[in-house]
N, C-alpha and C positions, 0 to 999 in steps of 0.2 A: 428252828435249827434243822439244818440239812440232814437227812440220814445217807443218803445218795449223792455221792455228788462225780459229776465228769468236770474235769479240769485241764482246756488246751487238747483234748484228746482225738489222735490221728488212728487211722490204720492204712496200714498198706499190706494187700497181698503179695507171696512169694513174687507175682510176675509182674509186680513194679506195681500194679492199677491201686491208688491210693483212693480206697471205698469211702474214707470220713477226716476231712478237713477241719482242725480245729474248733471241732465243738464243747462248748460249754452249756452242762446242763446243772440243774441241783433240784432233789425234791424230798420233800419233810414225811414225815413217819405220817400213815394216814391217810396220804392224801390221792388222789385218783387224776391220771392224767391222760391224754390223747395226743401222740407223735402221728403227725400225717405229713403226707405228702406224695409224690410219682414214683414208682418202681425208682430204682437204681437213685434216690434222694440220701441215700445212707441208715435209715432207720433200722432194719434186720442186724443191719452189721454192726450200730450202735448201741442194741438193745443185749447182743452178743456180748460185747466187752461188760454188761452189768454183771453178768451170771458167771464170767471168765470162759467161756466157750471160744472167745478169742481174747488176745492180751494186745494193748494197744501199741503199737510201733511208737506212739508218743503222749505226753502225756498223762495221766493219774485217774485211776479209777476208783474209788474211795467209800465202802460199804459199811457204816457202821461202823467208822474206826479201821478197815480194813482196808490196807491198797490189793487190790485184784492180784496183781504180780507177785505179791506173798504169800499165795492162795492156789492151793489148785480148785478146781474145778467142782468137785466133790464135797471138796469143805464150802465154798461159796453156794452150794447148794442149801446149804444150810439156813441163809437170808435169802436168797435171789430164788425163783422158780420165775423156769421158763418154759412158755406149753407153745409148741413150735405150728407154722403156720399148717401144714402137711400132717394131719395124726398118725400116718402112715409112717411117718419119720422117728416117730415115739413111741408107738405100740408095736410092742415084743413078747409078752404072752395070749396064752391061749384061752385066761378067761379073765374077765374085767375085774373081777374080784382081785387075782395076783397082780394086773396091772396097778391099780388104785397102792394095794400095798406092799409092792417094790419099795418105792422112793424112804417112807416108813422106817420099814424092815432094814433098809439098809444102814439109815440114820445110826442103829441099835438102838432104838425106843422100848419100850417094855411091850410084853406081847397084848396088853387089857389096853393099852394108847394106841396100838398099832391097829386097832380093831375099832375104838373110838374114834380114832383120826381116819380111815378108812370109810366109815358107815357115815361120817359126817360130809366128807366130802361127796361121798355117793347120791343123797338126798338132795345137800345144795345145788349138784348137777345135774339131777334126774334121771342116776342110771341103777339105782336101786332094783328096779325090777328085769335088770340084763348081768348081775352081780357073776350066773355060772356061766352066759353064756362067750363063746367065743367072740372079742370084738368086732373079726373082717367078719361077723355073717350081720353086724350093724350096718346100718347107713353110715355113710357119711360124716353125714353132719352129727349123728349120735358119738360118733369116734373120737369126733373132735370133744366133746364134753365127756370122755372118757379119759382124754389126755388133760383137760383142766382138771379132772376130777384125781390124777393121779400125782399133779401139783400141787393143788391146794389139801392135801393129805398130808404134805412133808411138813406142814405150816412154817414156809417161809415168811420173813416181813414182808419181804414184794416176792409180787407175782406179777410178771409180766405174758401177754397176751397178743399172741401175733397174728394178726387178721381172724380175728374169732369169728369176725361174722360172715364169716365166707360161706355158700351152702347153705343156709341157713333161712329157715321161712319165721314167719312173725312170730306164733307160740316160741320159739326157739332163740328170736331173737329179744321176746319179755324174758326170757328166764337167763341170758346173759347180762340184762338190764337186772334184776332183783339179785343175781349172783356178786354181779359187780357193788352193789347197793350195801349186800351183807359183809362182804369180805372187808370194804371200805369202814362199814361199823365196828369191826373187830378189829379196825386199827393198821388195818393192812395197807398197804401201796399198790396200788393199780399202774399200770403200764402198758396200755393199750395202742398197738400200731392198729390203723384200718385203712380203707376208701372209702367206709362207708361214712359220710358226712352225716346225713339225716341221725344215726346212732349217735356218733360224737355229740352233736350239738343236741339230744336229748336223754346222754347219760354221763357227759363231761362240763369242768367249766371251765378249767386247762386245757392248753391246747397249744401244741408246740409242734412249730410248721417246719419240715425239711423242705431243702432243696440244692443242687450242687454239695451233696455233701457237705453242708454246712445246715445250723441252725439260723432260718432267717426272719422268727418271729418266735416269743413266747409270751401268750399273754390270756386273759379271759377270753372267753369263744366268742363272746358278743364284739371285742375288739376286733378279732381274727377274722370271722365272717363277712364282717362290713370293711375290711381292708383288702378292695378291689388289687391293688397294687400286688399284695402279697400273694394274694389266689392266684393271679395270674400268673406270676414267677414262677409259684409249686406249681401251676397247671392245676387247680385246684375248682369247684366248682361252690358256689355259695349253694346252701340246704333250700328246695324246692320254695318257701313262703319268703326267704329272704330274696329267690331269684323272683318271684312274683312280683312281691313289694319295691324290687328294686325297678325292673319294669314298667311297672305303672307310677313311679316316683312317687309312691307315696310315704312320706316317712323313711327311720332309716334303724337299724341297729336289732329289727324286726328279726325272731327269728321261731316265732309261731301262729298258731289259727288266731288263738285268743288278740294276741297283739296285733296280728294284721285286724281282725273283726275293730276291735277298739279303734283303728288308727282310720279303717272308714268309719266308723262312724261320727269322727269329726270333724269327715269333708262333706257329712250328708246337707 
């Protein structure tokens, strides 16, 4: 059963530019999924109408029982988090600790949850030991897990994830992979925009392709990667072993070492 669903859903800005052409999405309590595709494909702006940060010019947004439209912002917050691509664009105090528990505090939770929820999210993001300090004197890429760490505190059902891996080196980007992992365990819904393919195809197995503002593929990633047709549309590139093995035509549907390793060795 859907918990999420978009249904026929448009947008168009004030100055006529119509950002998302009749997409339809739907995704079930739980489950973890990966929107790709080229800048300007619709994905931000579609990811926007989940949380009601924008309302759709057409069409139904529908969260739990809830149309978006009968909803501000603030009470949508309540199932939807959204940790925005820029951390810059979401950190507004001066120590990580108050950032973490804003979202919390504002909910009205009790103060012993607010502290739970708080140190919990801190840990699964790894900024336990930056709790006093001022976020801008963090990196970068710390900031940005300072801004997931101050969504997954409000414990929405979904949490949505906009370019996380941006910045970000390998330790940083396993512990987006085991965050992703745990949140998933607990029931949660993932909603991850990226570029980055190699990620997707080793911490997704949905995979739902923009392009023209419209939705023009959604399906298992093994289907999505080996559909030259569709890559090419989004302008999309197949993950490093599958562009290998497509090259040397060996096999097809490949989409790791192991499986390429297997697939020569029964041309040896």
């Amino acid at each position: 059963m859907s918990f999420l669903t978009l249904t026929n859903v448009s947008f168009a800005y004030p100055n006529g530019y119509k950002a998302v052409d009749g997409v339809n999405m739907s995704f079930r309590k739980g489950e973890s999924v990966a929107i790709v595709g080229q800048n300007g494909a619709g994905k931000t702006t579609t990811v926007k109408m989940m949380n009601g940060l924008l309302k759709p010019s057409e069409g139904d947004v529908v969260i739990d029982g809830w149309n978006t439209r009968d909803y501000t912002t603030a009470q949508i917050s309540r199932k939807v988090g959204y940790v925005f691509q820029n951390p810059d664009d979401q950190i507004f105090h001066n120590d990580v600790y108050s950032e973490i528990e804003f979202g919390p505090r504002k909910l009205g939770l009790p103060e012993e949850q607010v502290k739970a929820n708080v140190m919990k999210a801190a840990e699964l993001a790894g900024v336990v030991p930056f709790l006093k300090d001022n976020p801008y004197n963090l990196p970068y890429s710390m900031r940005k897990f300072v801004t997931i760490a101050s969504v997954i505190a409000m414990d929405s059902s979904v949490i949505i994830l906009d370019e996380p891996t941006a910045g970000q080196d390998i330790p940083a980007m396993a512990r987006l992979a085991h965050l992703i992992e745990a949140l998933n365990q607990e029931g949660k819904t993932i909603i991850t925009i990226t570029h980055d393919m190699e990620f997707v195809v080793n911490n997704f197995h949905r995979v739902i392709v923009m392009a023209n503002r419209q939705v023009i593929a959604d399906d298992d990633k093994r289907a999505i990667f080996w559909n030259l047709d569709v890559l090419e549309q989004a302008m999309l590139k197949q993950p490093h072993i599958s562009r290998l093995s497509h090259s040397l035509d060996i096999g097809r549907n490949i989409l790791s070492i192991p499986e390429l390793a297997d697939e020569l060795a029964k041309h040896k």
